[in-house]
Steps between C-alpha positions, in 0.01 A plus 500: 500500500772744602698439170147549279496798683853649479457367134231673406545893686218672244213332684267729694421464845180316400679284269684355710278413782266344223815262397570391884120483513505290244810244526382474897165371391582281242784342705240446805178389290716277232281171600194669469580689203592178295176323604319771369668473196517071492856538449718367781820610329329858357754764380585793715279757273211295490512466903458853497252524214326289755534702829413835320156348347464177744577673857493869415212501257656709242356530189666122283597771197676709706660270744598300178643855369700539886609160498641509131298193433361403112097647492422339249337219606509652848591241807181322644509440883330204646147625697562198736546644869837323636392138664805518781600700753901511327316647180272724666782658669804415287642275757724144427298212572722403761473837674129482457474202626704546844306837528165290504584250748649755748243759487185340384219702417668802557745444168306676310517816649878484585605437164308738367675771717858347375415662207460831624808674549563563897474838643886688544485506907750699727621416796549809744857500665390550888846594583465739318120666454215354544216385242300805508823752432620307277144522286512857542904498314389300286162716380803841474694256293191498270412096640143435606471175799249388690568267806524112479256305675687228712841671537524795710826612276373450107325746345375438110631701207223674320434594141818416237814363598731764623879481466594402827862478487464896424322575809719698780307302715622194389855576499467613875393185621165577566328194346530183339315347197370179690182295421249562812487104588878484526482753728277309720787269478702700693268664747399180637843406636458802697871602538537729810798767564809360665413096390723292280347466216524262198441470127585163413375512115538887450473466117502875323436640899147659513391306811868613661479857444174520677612260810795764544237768508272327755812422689553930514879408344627292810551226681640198194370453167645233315423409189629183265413405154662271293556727167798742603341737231201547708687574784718760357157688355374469865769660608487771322110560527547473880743799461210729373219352738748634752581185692854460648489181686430276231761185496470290205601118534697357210455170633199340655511590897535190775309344722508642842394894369228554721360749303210672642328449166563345149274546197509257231408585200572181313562413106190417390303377187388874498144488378418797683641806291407331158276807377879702514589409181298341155761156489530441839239272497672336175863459701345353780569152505270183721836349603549797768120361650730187586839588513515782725325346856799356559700805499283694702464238732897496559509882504209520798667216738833711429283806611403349779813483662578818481227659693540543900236310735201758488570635193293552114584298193229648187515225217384641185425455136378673207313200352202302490570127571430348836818253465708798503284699770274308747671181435837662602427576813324222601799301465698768689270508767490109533892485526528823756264482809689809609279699229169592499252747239375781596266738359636742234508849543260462853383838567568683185419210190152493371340151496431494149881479468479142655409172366537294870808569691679643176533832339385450110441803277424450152386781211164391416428564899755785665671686157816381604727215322421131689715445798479220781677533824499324860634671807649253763598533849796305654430432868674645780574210661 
């Protein structure tokens, strides 16, 4: 897209959101678009003959004309409605499939919001201003908000996409571009000034930056992640959210820690953010449905060594598939009697961010991408 772009600098303003318009939706609604046209293996210019006159109702002459396909005879589209749930919603069978099992009659409805592109959400930096200011620097920066509704810090871009790496506001730390349910993620540790504090699976460092904040910049916060790259960019970031007492771990930390809290955040089939991007869905592969329990498995029992008696251990994911979620945990909680669940978020959470004794936000139901998390106690005795 970039290159088209740079390739092509005589395009108007219009122009070119028409062509990302375009290439997004043809990329996400590919399976759909070929059944319409009863041609599995249909060309890239009839796909989008097919979305401009199929999905977006354009006139067929002129979305033949847009799409640079032959008029004469124009394309026909089938008038069958799609019999499946994967080409209703341009989904792989597979993906589909799992999506039915897990989430029954409710599906529908969350695939249908995968197809909606998610909402650009802030998260406030608290050591540094708080949610309302930060709305208000935002709106003399010409950005319109409005609050999120589970996490006290996100507030909702409004209107177009801004340029947010041109903001002032941006550059001093004030906020971070981070998905309201991952926030959730890291509220529900509930990281308190002066604790040691742990990121075992820190990944690009969203969920860090805001358990530094909570944590007023003191005390420990430790952070590990095995891709050096992410580290360094963590590092840096931290710089600009202001935190000072960040210690990243190039290797994975021992046993014996006692950490007042540890967040786990663990590798993860990642079903959650698929409405990010038009080919996710197509990348994803079923092998991670089986492959990665193991791993996360591993990673909690390390986890769980690292926290003090009396101490917080969040478990999280940003995907749907109990054998990676629930299923996790049981077995965790089987092998360690010296953990128990507790309620997410008590005092604070809404209940319609539960399903049981689990936090589970999806799209079709909070706006936010689909996240699963358990918060665990280790006993003080």
């Amino acid at each position: 897209m970039d290159r088209t772009l740079r390739a092509h600098r005589s395009l108007s303003s219009p122009q070119r959101q028409a062509l990302k318009e375009a290439l997004f939706n043809v990329g996400l609604w590919r399976r759909r678009l070929a059944f319409l046209l009863d041609q599995p293996d249909a060309p890239p210019p009839l796909l989008l003959f097919a979305f401009l006159h199929g999905l977006a109702h354009i006139p067929a002459p002129e979305a033949a004309a847009l799409a640079g396909v032959e008029a004469d005879p124009l394309p026909s589209l089938t008038p069958t409605p799609p019999p499946s749930l994967a080409l209703r919603y341009s989904l792989p069978d597979w993906l589909a499939d799992h999506l039915s099992r897990e989430l029954g009659p409710e599906a529908d409805p969350f695939c249908a919001h995968l197809n909606v592109p998610g909402p650009i959400t802030l998260r406030a930096n608290p050591l540094r201003i708080s949610r309302d200011a930060l709305a208000s620097r935002l709106l003399s920066e010409g950005v319109s908000t409005r609050p999120g509704s589970w996490s006290p810090l996100a507030l909702h871009i409004e209107g177009s996409r801004p340029n947010l790496y041109a903001l002032p506001s941006l550059q001093e730390g004030l906020f971070e571009v981070q998905d309201e349910g991952s926030q959730l993620l890291g509220l529900l540790l509930d990281a308190q000034p002066g604790e040691t504090v742990l990121d075992l699976c820190a990944g690009a460092g969203g969920k860090t930056l805001l358990l530094g904040a909570l944590m007023r910049n003191s005390g420990r916060l430790l952070a590990h992640d095995p891709n050096p790259e992410r580290l360094d960019r963590l590092l840096q970031r931290s710089s600009r959210a202001g935190l000072t007492r960040l210690q990243l771990l190039r290797t994975p930390p021992s046993p014996g820690l006692d950490a007042d809290r540890v967040l786990v955040d663990a590798p993860c089939s990642e079903l959650g953010p698929l409405r990010r991007g038009p080919d996710l869905r197509f990348h994803s592969s079923p092998d991670a449905l089986s492959h990665l329990p193991p791993i996360q498995r591993a990673i909690l029992q390390r986890a769980g060594d690292l926290v003090r008696p009396g101490g917080r251990l969040v478990y999280a994911t940003c995907t749907v598939n109990h054998a990676e979620n629930q299923d996790v945990v049981a077995d965790f909680l089987a092998s360690r009697p010296d953990y128990r669940l507790i309620r997410p978020g008590s005092g604070w959470l809404h209940d319609s961010c539960l399903q049981g004794d689990f936090l589970f936000v999806t799209p079709h139901r909070h706006g936010t991408d689909a996240f699963f998390a358990a918060v665990l106690e280790r006993s003080a005795g």
